[in-house]
ZALUMTOR-605813 format. One record per residue (C-alpha): residue number from 1; z, x, y. Coordinates in steps of 0.25 Angstrom, whole numbers. Last residue first. Layout:
N
resi_c3_c1_c2
NUM_Z_X_Y
...
This chain:
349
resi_c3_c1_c2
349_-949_-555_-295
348_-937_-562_-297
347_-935_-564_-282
346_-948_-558_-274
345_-956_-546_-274
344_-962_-543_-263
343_-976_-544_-262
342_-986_-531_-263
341_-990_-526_-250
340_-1006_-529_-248
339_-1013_-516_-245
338_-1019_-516_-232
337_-1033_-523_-231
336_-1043_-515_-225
335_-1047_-507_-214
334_-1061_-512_-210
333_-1059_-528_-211
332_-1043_-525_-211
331_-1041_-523_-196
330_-1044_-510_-187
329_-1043_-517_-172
328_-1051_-509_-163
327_-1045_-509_-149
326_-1051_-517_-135
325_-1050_-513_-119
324_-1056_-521_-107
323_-1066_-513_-100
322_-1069_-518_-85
321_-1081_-519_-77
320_-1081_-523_-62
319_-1089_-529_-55
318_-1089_-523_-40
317_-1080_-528_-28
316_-1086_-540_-21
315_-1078_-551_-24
314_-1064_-547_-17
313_-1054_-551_-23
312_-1046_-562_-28
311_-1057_-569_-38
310_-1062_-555_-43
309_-1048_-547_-44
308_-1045_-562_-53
307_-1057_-561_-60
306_-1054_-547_-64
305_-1042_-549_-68
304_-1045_-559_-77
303_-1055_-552_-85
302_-1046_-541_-86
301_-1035_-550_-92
300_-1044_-557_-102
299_-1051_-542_-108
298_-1036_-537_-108
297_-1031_-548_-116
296_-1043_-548_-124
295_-1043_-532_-127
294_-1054_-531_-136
293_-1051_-530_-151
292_-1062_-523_-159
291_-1062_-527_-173
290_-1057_-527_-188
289_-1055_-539_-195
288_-1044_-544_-204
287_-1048_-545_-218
286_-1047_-558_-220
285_-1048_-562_-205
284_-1035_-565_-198
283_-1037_-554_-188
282_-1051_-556_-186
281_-1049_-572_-183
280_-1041_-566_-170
279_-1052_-561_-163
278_-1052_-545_-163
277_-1066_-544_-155
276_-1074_-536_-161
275_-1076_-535_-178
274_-1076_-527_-190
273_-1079_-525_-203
272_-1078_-516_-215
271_-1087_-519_-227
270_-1085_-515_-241
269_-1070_-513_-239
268_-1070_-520_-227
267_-1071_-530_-231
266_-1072_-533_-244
265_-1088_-540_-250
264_-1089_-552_-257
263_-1100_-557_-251
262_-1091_-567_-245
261_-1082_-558_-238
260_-1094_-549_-229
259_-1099_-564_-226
258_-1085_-568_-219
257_-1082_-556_-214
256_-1096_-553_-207
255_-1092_-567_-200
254_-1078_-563_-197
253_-1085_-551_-191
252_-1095_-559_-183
251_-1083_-567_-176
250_-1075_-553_-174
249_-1085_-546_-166
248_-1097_-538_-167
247_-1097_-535_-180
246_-1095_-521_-185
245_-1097_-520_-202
244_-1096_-511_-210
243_-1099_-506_-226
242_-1114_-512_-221
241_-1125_-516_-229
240_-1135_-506_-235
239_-1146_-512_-239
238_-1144_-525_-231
237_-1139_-539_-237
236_-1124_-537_-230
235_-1129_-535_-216
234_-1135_-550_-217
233_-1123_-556_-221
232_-1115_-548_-211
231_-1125_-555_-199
230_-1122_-569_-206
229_-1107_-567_-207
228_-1106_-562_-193
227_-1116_-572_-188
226_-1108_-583_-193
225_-1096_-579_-187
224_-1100_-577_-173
223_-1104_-567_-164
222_-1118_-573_-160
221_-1132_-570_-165
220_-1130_-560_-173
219_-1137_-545_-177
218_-1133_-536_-188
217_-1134_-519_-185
216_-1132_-508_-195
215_-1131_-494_-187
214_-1135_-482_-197
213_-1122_-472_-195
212_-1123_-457_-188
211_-1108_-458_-186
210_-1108_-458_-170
209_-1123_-468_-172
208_-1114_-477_-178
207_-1104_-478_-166
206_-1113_-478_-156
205_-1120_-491_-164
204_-1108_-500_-166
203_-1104_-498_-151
202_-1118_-501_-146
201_-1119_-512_-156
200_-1106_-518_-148
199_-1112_-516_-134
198_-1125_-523_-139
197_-1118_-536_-145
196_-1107_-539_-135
195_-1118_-541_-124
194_-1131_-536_-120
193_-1144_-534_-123
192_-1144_-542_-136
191_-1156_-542_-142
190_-1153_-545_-155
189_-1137_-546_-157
188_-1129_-535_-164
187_-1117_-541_-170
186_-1114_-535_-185
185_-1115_-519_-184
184_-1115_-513_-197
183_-1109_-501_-203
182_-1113_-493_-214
181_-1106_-481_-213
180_-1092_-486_-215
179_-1081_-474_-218
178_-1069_-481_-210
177_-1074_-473_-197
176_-1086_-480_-196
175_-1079_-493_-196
174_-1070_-488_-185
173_-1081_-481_-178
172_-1088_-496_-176
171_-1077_-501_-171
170_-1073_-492_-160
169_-1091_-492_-157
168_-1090_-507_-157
167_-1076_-505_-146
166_-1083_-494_-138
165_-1097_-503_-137
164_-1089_-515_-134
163_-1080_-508_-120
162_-1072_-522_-119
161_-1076_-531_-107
160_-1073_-535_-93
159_-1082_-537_-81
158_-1082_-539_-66
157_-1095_-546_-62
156_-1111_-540_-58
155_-1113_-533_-70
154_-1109_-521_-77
153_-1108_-527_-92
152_-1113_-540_-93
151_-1115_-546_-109
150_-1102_-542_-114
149_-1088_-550_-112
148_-1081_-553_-100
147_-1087_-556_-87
146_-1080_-557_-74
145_-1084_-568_-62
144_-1077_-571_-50
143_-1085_-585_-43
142_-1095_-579_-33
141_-1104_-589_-38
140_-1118_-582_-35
139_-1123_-576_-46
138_-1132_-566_-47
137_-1126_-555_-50
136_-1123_-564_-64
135_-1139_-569_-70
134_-1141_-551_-67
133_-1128_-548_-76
132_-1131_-559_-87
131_-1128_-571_-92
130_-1129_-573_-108
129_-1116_-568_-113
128_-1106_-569_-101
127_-1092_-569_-104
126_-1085_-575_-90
125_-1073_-574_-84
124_-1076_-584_-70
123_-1067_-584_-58
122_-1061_-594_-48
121_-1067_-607_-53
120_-1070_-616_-45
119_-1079_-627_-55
118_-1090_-626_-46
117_-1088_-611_-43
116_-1090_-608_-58
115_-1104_-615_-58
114_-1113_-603_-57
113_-1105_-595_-67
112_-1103_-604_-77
111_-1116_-611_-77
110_-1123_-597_-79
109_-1115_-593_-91
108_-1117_-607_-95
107_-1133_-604_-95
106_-1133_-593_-102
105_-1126_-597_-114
104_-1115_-588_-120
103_-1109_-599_-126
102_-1102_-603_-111
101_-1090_-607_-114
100_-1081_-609_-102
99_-1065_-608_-100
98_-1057_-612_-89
97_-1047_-605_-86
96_-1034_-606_-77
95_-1027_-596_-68
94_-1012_-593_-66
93_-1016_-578_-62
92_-1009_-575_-77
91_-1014_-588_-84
90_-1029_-580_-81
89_-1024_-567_-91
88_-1021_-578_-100
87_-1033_-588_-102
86_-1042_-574_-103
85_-1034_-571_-114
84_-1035_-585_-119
83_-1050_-582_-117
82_-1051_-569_-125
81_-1048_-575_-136
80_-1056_-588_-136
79_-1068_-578_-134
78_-1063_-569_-145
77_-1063_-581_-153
76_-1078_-587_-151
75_-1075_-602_-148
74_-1075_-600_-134
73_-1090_-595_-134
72_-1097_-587_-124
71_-1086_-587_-114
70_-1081_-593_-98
69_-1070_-591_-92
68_-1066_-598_-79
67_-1055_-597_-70
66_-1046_-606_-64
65_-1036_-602_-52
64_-1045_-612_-42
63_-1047_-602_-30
62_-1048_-604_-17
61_-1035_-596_-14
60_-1027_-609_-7
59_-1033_-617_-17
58_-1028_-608_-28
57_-1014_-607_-21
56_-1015_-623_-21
55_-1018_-623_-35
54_-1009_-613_-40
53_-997_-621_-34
52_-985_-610_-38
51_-975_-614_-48
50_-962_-611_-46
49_-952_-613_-57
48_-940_-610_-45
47_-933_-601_-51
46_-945_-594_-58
45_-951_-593_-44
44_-938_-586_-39
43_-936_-576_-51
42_-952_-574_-45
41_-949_-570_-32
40_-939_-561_-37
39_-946_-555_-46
38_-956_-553_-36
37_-948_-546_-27
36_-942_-536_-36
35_-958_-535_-43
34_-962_-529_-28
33_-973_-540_-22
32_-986_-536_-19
31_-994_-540_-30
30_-997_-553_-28
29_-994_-564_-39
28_-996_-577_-31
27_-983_-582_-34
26_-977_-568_-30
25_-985_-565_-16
24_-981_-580_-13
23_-967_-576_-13
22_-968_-565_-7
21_-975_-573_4
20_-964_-583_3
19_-955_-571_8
18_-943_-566_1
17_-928_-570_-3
16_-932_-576_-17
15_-925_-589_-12
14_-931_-589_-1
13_-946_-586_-4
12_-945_-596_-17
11_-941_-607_-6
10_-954_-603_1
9_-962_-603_-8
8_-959_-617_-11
7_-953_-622_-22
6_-958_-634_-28
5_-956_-631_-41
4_-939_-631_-38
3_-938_-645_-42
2_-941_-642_-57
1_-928_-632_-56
């Protein structure tokens, strides 16, 4: 069939008994085909192992079929998570990614988004941390644009997120509601206006003032590992440390795990912990870690979407703002280990 690649439009319009502009209706994944038709169509396509020329179609379009993404840090494993998700929901419009760190810095924030157009890229998914909404009305590449993440909420781009205060005030009453009182909150920043951080202690805090509990609040620099076990340290030589613990994400609470281990103390029966994010180190951990899942897939596809309504339609229709959905994953870290079943006996046992 290798000869068949060729295959014109117009040979898979006759032999499917329909017009090439059916045909092109199909390749270019139009709506307005009925699904007999575009079976059909397809059946034909298959035939023939046609392969439609992206380039020229992108030319003819003005557009390059590659997009950019752009993270704080691509070592973080949420980050490298959510990025094959991101990977996937783009292999679906047959576009490409390319993929920027920019460790939270403000200044490659701004180099990415003044010099997208010089590298033609059609749209840009970005996760800002240091930029902000004011620095982003003002720019002038018209280039699409959606933010992921926290630090712009209602700003001048379409947007996608989890709700972070719901999910921290979800994990929260789940400690509260195994019997903790004295639960502590590891992942506050100082001065943080914005960001993760605040929404997170917002959840933490409405959930403790409900039950009437004193908050207990450890600060970090970044939401990594060593910060985790250093800030968990730190709550451990208090008065009064904590019988619970709600990090900020999964990276501090394998820290928190680490330290909590090497004092000797059980988790969670001295201390229950938990995380958000659900990356997949949390579920191999001893114990396994509780934590608040967000919905990656959904996150990736959203973000998607809405780049592609932005690079196809009109460019002056408001910033939207769009919720993506998450659960609470009750693992061993606060729930414990089940019994261990006995082994079955084996021959001459």
């Amino acid at each position: 069939m290798g000869e068949r690649v060729g295959a014109s439009l117009r040979d898979i319009a006759r032999l499917a008994g329909v017009s090439v502009k059916t045909v092109s209706n199909v390749v270019n994944g139009y709506a307005r085909v009925s699904p007999e038709t575009r079976a059909k169509v397809e059946e034909v396509l298959s035939q023939l192992e046609y392969r439609p020329n992206l380039s020229a179609r992108n030319l003819r379009q003005g557009r390059t079929g590659v997009i950019a993404l752009a993270l704080p840090e691509l070592d973080a494993p949420y980050f490298a998570e959510l990025s094959r998700f991101v990977i996937d929901a783009a292999a679906e419009l047959r576009w490409l990614v390319v993929i920027e760190q920019t460790d939270g810095s403000l200044e490659r924030e701004r180099r990415i988004l003044d010099g997208v157009r010089d590298h033609r890229v059609d749209g840009v998914i970005l996760s800002p941390i240091a930029i902000g909404a004011d620095e982003l009305a003002a720019r002038t590449d018209a280039t699409a644009l959606v933010l992921l993440g926290e630090r712009i909420h209602d700003g001048p781009a379409d947007h996608v997120a989890i709700d972070n205060v719901r999910a921290a005030r979800d994990v929260t009453e789940h400690l509260i509601g195994l019997g903790r009182t004295r639960i502590a909150a590891l992942g506050a920043e100082d001065n943080a206006a914005s960001g993760t951080a605040p929404l997170r202690l917002a959840g933490y805090r409405e959930a403790m003032a409900a039950h009437g509990l004193p908050e207990t609040i450890a600060t970090v620099e970044r939401y990594r590992r060593d910060q985790g076990a250093a800030a968990m340290a730190g709550l451990l030589e208090r008065a009064e440390p904590p019988d619970a613990v709600f990090c900020f994400n999964d990276l501090l609470a394998l820290g928190a795990l680490r330290t909590l281990l090497s004092c000797g103390l059980r988790v969670p029966e001295d201390v229950a912990l938990a995380g958000l994010d659900d990356i997949e180190d949390g579920r191999f951990s001893t114990p396994t870690l509780t934590t608040v899942a967000p919905d990656k897939a959904e996150l990736a596809r959203i973000a998607v979407d809405l780049l592609k309504q932005r690079i196809e339609g009109p460019a002056d229709h408001p910033p939207k703002e769009v919720g993506a959905g998450y659960r609470l994953v009750a693992r061993e870290s606060t729930l414990g280990r089940s019994p261990a079943r006995p082994r079955p006996a084996g021959p001459g046992r």
